[in-house]
N, C-alpha and C positions, 0 to 999 in steps of 0.2 A: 504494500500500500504506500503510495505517493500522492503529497499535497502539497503543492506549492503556495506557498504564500507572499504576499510583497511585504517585506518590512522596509520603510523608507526606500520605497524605489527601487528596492533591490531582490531579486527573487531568493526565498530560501527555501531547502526543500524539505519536509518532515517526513522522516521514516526509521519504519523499523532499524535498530543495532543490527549490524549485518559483521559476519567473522573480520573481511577487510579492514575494518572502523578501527581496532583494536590501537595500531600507533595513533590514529588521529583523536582517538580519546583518552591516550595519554597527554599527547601535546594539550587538548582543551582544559584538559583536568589540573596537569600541572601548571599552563597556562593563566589562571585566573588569579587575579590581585590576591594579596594579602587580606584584605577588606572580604572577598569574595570567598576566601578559604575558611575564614573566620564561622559562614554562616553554613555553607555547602561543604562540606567533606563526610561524604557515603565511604567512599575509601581511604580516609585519613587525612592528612595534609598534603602529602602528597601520593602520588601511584609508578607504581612499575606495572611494564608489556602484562607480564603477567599477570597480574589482579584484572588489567581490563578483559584477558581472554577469557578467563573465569566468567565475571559478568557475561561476555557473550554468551557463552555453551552455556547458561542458565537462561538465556535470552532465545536459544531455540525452541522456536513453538512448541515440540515435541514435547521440551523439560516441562511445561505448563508453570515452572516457578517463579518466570520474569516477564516483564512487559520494559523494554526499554526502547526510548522513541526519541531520535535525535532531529536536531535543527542543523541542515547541511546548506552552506555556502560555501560555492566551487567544491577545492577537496578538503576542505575546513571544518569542523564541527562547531557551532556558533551554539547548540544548546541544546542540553541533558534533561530529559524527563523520564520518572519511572517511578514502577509499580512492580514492590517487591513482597515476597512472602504470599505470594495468591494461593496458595494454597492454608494458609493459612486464617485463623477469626480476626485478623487485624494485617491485612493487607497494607503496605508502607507507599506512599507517596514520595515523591522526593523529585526538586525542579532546580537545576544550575543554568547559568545564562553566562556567556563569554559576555566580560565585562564592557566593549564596544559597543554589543546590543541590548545591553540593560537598558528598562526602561521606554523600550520602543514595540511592544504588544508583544514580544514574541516567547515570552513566557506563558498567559493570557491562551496563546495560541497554542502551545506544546499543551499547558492545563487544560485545554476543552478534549483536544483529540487522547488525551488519557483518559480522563473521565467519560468518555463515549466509551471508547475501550472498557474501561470497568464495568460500565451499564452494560455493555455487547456481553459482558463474561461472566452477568449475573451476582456480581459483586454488589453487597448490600449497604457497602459502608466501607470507606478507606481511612486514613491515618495519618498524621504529618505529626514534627516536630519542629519547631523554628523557636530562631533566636529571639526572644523575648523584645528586644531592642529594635529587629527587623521589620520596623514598623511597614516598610514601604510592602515584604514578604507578606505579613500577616494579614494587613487589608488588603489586598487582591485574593489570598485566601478566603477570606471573609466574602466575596464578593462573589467567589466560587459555589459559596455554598457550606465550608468548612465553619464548626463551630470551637471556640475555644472549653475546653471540659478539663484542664489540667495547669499547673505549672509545675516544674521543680524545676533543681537548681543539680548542674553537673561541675562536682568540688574538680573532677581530671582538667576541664577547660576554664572552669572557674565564670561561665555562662548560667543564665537563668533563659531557661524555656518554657513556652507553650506545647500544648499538649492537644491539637485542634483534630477534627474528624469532618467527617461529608457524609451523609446521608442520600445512597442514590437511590432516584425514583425508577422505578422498573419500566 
């Protein structure tokens, strides 16, 4: 599945994590500001070849365990969305954006076509965590759908977070 979309003028394309992807989501990953690692790291602070090939082979349909749906300009990955533990009663959300296209819908736009996806999958209810502080994160969350139902405080980062959900309509 491909969907192109314009962000300022520029087409990008969203699609499934594909095996290829593997070096270019390292470079996205390691690639993102200080600021940006702060609030986004699935994988840690940083990632090796390895941890993204992982992600993939859990990302083939067959595994049923991943949903992961990238933002591609040229041979670039401009932005990370996904949906982990489906198999599980608290399926994980999770949305990184290359710090150039922060702010310009395309997060917004990675968040709708997951959330289709989860409604396509029968999925009754997903799961986020964000940085307490991330206000600009947590209201477009908010605007998703997602409700806040939690906070704590993680002593390892020394962050206080939300603890937000979505309720999907079938």
């Amino acid at each position: 599945m491909l969907e192109d979309i314009m962000v300022e003028e520029t087409k990008v394309v969203l699609r499934r994590l594909r095996p290829e992807d593997a070096g270019a989501l390292v470079k996205f990953y390691n690639g993102l500001s200080e600021a940006s690692k702060r609030t986004f790291r699935p994988l840690g602070i940083t990632t090796q070849l390895a941890d993204c090939k992982a992600v993939i082979q859990e990302n083939r349909p067959e595994s049923g365990r991943k949903y992961d749906l990238v933002a591609v300009r040229g041979p670039r990955i401009v932005g990370w969305s996904f949906l982990w533990e489906l198999k599980s009663e608290e399926p994980i959300f999770g949305l990184g954006i290359a710090d150039a296209h922060q702010g310009k819908g395309l997060g917004s736009a990675l968040m709708d076509r997951v959330m289709k996806t989860a409604r396509e999958r029968g999925l009754r209810k997903i799961f986020l965590t964000v940085v307490k502080d991330n206000e600009v994160a947590w209201k477009m969350y908010e605007k998703h759908g997602f409700v806040r139902y939690g906070e704590y405080y993680d002593a390892k980062d020394a962050l206080h977070y939300f603890r937000m959900a979505a309720e999907l309509e079938q």
